[in-house]
C-alpha positions as CSV (number, residue, x, y, z in Angstrom):
1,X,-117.1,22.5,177.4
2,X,-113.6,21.8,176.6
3,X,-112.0,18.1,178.6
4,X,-110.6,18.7,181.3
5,X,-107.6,17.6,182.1
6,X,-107.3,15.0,184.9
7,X,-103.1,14.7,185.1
8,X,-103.0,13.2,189.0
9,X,-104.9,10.4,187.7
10,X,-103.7,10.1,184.0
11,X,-100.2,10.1,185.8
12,X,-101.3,6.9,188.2
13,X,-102.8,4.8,185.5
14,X,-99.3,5.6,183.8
15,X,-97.4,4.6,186.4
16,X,-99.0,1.2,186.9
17,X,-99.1,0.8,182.8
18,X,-98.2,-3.0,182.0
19,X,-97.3,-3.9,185.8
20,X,-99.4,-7.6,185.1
21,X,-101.9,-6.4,187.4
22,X,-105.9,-5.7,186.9
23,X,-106.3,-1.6,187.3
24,X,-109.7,-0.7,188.5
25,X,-110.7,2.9,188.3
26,X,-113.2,3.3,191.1
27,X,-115.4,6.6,192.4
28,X,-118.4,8.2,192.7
29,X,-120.3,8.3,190.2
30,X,-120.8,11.0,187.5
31,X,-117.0,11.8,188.8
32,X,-115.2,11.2,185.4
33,X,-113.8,7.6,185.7
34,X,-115.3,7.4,181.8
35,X,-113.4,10.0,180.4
36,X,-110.5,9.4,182.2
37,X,-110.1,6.3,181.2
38,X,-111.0,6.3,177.6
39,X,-110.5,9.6,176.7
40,X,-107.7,11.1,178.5
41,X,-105.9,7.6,178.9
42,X,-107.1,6.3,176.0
43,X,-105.4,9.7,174.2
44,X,-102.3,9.6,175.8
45,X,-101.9,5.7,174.8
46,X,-102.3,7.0,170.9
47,X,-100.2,9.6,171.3
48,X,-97.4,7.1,172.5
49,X,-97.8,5.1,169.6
50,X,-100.5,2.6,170.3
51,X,-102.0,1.9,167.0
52,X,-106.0,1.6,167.2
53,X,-106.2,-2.5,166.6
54,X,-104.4,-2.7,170.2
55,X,-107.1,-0.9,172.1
56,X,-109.5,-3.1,172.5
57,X,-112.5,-0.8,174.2
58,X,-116.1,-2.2,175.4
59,X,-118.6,0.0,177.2
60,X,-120.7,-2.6,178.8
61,X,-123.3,0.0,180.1
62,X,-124.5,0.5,176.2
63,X,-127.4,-1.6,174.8
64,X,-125.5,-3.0,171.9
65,X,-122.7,-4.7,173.5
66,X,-125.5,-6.2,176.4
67,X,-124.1,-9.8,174.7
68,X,-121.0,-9.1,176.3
69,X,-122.4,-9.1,180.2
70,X,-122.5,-12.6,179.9
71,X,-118.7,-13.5,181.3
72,X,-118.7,-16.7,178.7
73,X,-119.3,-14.3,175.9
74,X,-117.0,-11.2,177.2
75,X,-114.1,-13.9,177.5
76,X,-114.7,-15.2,173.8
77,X,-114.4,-11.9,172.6
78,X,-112.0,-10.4,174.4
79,X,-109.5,-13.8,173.4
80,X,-110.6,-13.2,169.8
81,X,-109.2,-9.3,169.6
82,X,-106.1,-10.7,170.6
83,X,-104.5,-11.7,167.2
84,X,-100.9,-11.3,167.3
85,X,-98.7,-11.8,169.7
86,X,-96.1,-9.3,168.7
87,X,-98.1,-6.7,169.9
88,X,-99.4,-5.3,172.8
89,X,-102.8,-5.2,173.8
90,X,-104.8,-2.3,176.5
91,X,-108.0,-3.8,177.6
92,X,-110.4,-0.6,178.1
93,X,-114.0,-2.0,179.4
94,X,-116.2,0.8,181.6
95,X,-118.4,-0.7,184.4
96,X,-117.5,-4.3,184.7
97,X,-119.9,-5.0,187.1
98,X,-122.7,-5.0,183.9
99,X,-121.2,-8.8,184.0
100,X,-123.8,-10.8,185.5
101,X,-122.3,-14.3,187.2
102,X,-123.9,-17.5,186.0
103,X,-123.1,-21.4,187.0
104,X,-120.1,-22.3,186.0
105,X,-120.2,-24.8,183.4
106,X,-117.4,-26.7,184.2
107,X,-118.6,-27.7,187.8
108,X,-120.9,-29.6,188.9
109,X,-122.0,-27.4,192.0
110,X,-125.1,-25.1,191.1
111,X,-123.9,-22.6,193.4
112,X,-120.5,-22.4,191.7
113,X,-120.3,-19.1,189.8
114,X,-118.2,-17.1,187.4
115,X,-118.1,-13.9,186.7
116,X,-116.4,-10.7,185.2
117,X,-113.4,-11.1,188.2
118,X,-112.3,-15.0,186.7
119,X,-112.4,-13.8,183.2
120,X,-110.4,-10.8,183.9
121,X,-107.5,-12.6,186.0
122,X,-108.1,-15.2,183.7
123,X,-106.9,-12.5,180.6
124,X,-103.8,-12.1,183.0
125,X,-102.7,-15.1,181.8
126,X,-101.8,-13.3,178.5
127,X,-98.8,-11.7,178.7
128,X,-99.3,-8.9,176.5
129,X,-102.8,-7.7,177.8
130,X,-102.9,-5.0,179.7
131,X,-106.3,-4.6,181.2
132,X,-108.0,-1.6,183.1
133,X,-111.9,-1.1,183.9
134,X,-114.1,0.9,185.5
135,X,-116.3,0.4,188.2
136,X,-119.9,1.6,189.4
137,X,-119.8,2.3,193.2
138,X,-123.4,1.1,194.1
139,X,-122.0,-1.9,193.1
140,X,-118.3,-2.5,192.9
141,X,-116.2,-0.3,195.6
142,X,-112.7,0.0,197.1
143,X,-113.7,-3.0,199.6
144,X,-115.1,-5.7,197.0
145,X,-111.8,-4.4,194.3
146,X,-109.2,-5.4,197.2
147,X,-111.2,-8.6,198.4
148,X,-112.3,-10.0,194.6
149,X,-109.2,-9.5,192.9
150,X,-106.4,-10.2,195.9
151,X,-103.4,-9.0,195.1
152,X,-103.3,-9.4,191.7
153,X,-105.8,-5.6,191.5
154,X,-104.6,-2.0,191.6
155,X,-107.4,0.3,192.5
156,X,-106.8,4.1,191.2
157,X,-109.6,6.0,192.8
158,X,-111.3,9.0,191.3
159,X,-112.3,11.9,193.3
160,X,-114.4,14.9,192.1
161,X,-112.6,17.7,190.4
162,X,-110.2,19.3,193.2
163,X,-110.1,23.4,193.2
164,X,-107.4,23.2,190.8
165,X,-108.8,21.5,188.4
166,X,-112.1,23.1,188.6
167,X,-110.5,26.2,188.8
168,X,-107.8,26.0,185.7
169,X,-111.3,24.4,183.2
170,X,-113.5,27.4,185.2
171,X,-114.7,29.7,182.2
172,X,-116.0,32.6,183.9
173,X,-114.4,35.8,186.1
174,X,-111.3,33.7,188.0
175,X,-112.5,35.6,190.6
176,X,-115.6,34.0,191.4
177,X,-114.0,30.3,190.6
178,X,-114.1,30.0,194.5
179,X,-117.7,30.8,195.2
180,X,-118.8,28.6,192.5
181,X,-117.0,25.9,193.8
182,X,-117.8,26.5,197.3
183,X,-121.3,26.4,196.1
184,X,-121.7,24.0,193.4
185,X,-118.7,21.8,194.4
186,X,-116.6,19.7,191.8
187,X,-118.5,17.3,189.7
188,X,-117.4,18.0,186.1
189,X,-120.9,18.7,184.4
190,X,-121.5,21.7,186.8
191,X,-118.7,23.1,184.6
192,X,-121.0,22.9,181.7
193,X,-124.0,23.9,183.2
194,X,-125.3,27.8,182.4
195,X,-127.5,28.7,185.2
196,X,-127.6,28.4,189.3
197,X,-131.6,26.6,188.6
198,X,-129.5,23.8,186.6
199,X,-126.7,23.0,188.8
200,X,-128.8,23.2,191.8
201,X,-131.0,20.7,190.0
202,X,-128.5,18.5,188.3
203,X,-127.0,17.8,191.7
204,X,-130.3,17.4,193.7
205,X,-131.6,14.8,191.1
206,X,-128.2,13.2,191.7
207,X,-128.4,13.0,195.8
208,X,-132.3,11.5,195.3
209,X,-132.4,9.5,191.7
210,X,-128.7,8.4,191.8
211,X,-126.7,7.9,195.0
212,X,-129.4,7.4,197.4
213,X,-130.8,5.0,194.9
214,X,-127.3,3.3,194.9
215,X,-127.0,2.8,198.7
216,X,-130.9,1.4,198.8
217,X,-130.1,-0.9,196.0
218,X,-126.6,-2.1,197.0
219,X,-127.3,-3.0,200.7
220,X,-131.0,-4.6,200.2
221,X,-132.1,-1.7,202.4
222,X,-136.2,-2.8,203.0
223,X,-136.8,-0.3,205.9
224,X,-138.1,3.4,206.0
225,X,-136.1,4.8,203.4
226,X,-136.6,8.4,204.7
227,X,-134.5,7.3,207.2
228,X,-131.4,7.3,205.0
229,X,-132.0,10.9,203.4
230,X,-132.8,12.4,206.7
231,X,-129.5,10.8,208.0
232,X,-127.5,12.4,205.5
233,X,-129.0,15.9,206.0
234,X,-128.2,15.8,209.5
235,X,-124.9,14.9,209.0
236,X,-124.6,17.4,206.1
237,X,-125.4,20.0,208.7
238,X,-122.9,19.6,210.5
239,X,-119.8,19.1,208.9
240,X,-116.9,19.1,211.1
241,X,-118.5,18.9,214.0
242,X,-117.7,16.3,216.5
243,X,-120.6,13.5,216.4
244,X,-121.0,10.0,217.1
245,X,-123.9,7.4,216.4
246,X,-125.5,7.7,220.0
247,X,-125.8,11.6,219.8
248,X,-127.2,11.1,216.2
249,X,-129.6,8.3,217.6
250,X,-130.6,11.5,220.1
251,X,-131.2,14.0,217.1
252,X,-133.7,11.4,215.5
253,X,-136.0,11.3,218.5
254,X,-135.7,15.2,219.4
255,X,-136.2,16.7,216.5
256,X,-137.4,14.2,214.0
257,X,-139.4,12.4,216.7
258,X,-138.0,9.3,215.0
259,X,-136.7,6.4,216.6
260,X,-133.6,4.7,215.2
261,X,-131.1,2.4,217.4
262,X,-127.4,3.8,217.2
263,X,-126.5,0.6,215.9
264,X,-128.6,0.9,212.4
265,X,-127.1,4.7,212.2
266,X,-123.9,3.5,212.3
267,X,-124.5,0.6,209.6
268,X,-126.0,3.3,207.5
269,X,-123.1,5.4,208.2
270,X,-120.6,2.8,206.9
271,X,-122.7,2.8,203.8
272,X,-122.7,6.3,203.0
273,X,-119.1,6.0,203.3
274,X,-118.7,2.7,200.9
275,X,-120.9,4.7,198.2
276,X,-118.2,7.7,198.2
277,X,-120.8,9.7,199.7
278,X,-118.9,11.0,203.2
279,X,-115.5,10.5,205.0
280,X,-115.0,9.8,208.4
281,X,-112.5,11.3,210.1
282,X,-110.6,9.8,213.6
283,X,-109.5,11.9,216.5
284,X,-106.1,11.0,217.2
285,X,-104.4,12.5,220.7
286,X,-101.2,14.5,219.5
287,X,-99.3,14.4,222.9
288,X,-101.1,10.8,223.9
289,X,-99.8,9.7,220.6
290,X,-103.4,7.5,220.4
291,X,-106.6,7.2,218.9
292,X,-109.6,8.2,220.5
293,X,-112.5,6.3,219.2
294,X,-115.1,8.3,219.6
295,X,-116.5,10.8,218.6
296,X,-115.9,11.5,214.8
297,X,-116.2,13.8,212.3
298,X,-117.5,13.2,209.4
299,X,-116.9,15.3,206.0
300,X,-118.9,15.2,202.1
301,X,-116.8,13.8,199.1
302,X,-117.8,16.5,197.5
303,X,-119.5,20.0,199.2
304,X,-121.8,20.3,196.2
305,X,-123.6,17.5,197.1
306,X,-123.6,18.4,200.3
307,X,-125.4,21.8,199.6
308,X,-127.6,19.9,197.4
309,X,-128.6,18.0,199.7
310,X,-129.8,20.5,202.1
311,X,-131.2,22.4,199.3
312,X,-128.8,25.0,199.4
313,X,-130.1,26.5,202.9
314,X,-126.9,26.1,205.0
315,X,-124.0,27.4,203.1
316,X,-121.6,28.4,206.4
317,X,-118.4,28.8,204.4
318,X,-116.4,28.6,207.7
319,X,-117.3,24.6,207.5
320,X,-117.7,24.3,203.7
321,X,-114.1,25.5,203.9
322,X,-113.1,22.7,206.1
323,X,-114.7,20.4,204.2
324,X,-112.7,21.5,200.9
325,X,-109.3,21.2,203.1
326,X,-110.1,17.8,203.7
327,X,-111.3,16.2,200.7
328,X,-108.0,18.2,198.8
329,X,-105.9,16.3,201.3
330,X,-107.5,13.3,201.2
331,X,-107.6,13.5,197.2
332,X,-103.7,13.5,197.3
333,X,-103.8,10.1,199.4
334,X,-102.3,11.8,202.4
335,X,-103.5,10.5,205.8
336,X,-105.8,12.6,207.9
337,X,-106.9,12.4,210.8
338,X,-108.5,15.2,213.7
339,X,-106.1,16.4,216.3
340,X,-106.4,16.4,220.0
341,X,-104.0,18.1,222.1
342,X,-104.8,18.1,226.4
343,X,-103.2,20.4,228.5
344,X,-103.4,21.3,232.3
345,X,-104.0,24.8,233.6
346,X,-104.9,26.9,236.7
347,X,-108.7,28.2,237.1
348,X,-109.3,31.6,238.8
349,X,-109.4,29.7,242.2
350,X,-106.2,28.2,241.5
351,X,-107.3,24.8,240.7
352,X,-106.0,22.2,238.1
353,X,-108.2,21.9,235.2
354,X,-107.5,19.6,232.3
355,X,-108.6,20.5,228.9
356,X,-108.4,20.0,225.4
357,X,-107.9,21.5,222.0
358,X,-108.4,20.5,218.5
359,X,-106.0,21.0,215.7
360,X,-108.0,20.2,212.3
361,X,-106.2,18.1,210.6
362,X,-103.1,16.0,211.8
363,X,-101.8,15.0,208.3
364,X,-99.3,12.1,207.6
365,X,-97.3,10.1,205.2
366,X,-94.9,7.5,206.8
367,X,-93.2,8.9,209.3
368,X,-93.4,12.3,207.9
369,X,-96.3,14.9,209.3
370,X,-97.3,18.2,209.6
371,X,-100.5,20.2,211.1
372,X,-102.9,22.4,209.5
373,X,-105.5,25.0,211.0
374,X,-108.4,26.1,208.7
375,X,-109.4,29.6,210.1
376,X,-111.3,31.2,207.8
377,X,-111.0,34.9,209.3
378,X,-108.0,36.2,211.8
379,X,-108.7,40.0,212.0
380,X,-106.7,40.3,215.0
381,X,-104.1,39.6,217.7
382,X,-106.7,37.7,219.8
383,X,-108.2,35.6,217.2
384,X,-104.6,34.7,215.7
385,X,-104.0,33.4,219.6
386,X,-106.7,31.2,219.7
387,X,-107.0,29.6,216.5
388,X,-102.9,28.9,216.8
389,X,-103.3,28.0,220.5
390,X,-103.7,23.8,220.0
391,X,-100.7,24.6,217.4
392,X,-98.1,26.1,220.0
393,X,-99.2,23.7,222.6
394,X,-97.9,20.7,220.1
395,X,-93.8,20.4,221.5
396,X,-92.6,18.9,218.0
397,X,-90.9,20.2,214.9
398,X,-93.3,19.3,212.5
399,X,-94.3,21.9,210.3
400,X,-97.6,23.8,211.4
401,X,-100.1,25.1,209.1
402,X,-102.7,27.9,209.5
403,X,-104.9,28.2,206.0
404,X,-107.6,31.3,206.2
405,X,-110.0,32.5,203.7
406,X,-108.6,35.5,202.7
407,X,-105.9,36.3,200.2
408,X,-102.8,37.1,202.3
409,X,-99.0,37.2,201.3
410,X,-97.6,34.0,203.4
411,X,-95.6,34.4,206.5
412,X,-94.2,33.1,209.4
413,X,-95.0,33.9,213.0
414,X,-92.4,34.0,215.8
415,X,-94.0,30.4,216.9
416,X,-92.9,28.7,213.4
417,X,-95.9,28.8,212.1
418,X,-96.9,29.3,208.4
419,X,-99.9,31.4,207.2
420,X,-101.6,31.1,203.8
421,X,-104.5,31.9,202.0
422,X,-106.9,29.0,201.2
423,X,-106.8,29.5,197.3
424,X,-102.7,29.7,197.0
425,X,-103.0,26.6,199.1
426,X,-105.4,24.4,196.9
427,X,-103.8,25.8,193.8
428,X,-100.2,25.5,194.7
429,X,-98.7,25.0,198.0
430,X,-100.5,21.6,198.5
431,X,-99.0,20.2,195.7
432,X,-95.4,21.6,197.1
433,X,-96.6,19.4,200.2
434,X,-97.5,16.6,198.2
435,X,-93.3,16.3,196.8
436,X,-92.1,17.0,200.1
437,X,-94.2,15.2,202.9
């Protein structure tokens, strides 16, 4: 399979090229943090005249260079590739966190450590060494990169392939990029993969042998480890649906007769969420102009994973589609969050009623929004009115999105509001919000 080509991420680590700061390429694993960063980076550094004795490159995860996970021994050779100071230097090292921390030896305190962050900052020092890393997310996420390195760490965070991508390194019919997708979701390797049997397996041996293995080890998890996969199919289930610890505590003893306090679900769903795994998604009152805490929805980083881990029994693409909304929105570092909008009204017996709506997605950058609508059918009059009815309700001039499944020509409605097909949106018109929002 030819290398895909990640360009929103090449274009970050660009950016941030020689700003003095640590860059720490972060994401799921198996998401193509590796090739990004050696490859495609590494690539574009040659190409812009960076002779091969300034890349100084160390994959810690391979047996050979095991000397180096000591953080005595990394920093030894690490100071020794840097020979002349006329140059520039690019620190490549993939997953960091192989650096064990041991005493420091120049305190007398046995539980004084150091480890692969002091050696790093430490490299800082050296004004031309530029340094970027990976890092495994079952032990080194977005949380410990902002807390270990202070502000002296750029994080650039690595998603699964979004439909573009995926569709523009897709090798078969165009026309069923979509369904794969939908199906198989956007790790790169499904890409490579020939049949249905060895994506389906590839991504269920990553759910059970890889990620769930990740969370267990990570958080010291000692309990009923069924717990954790049943968790995650019953949140799988129901993507975008509105849920909250208690009602999950309430699943578990009706129809898993298991009992599990809301308190441990909602621990275990914070770790899902620090391993990359699932997004969780506010309700935020439009009109109210407030969050409502609960309940929440919660969404899969990536919906391949999600059908894997329900072994490929639940594949409603009116939610999948949701779920591919989001994560393309989230990919491009907008803010997201699930609309509310209440209104009053007049039953049949003429009494006020108060009820509310939901808008799926209220999406924002600064002070700039807009609101988008993922229908996946509207074969008619009626339906257009009540999928747009939270959307006409909203008294603002923000722009007002409905996305549906099917391939349409995109227009306007008499309300303002903008309809387009899902694929023209992940393949073009959400990069056109991307420069304008």
């Amino acid at each position: 399979m030819e290398r895909i080509e990640r360009n929103y991420y090449l274009n970050k680590l660009i950016e941030k090229r020689g700003n003095g700061r640590v860059k720490v390429v972060t994401g799921i694993r198996r998401c193509g943090k590796s090739v990004l960063l050696f490859d495609i980076f590494g690539d574009y550094l040659k190409a812009d005249g960076v002779g091969d004795d300034q890349l100084i490159v160390l994959k810690l995860d391979v047996a050979k260079n095991a000397r180096y996970r000591n953080p005595m021994e990394l920093d030894q050779y690490l100071r020794e590739q840097v020979t002349d100071a006329s140059k520039q230097y690019y620190v490549l090292i993939d997953e960091i966190q192989e650096v064990k921390s041991i005493p420091n030896p120049w305190l007398n305190d046995e539980n004084a450590k150091i480890g692969f962050v002091d050696i790093l900052l430490g490299l800082l020092d050296i004004k031309n060494v530029d340094i970027y890393v990976t890092g495994s997310n079952s032990k080194m996420l977005s949380t410990d990169v902002m807390t270990e390195f202070k502000d002296r760490g750029d994080e650039i965070h690595v998603n699964p392939l979004m439909y573009k991508e995926f569709y523009s390194a897709y090798q078969g019919d165009k026309s069923r990029a979509w369904q794969e997708f939908v199906t198989y979701g956007g790790l790169p390797r499904v890409l490579s993969l020939k049949t249905d049997k060895e994506k389906s397996q590839y991504l269920q041996d990553l759910i059970k042998k890889t990620y769930l293995t990740d969370v267990i080890e990570r958080n010291h998890i000692q309990k009923d480890i069924s717990i954790l996969d049943d968790l995650l199919k019953i949140v799988a289930s129901s993507i975008g649906s509105l849920t909250n610890p208690k009602k999950l505590e309430n699943t578990f003893a009706s129809v898993k007769q298991t009992k599990i306090d809301d308190a441990t679900i909602s621990i275990y769903l914070s770790y899902f969420a620090e391993a990359y795994l699932l997004r969780k998604v506010e309700q935020y009152d439009i009109k109210g102009k407030k969050y409502i805490n609960t309940p929440q929805k919660y969404y899969l980083t990536d919906v391949g994973l999600r059908n894997a881990q329900l072994n490929f029994r639940q594949q409603e693409e009116t939610h999948l589609m949701e779920n591919v909304v989001y994560n393309e929105l989230c990919i491009r570092g907008f803010n997201v969050d699930v609309g509310v909008v209440e209104y009053n009204y007049k039953d049949e017996q003429g009494k006020s009623k108060r009820t509310k709506l939901e808008v799926d997605f209220v999406v924002n950058r600064g002070n700039r929004r807009c609101y988008i609508q993922s229908a996946f059918a509207i074969p008619d009059e009626e339906k257009r009115l009540q999928e747009t009815s939270s959307l006409r309700r909203i008294n603002d001039s923000y722009h007002k999105i409905v996305v549906v499944r099917s391939h349409i020509v995109p227009w306007y409605d008499e309300n303002g509001i903008y309809y387009i097909g899902l694929e023209d949106f992940c393949l073009d018109y959400i990069d056109e919000l991307d420069r304008t929002l």
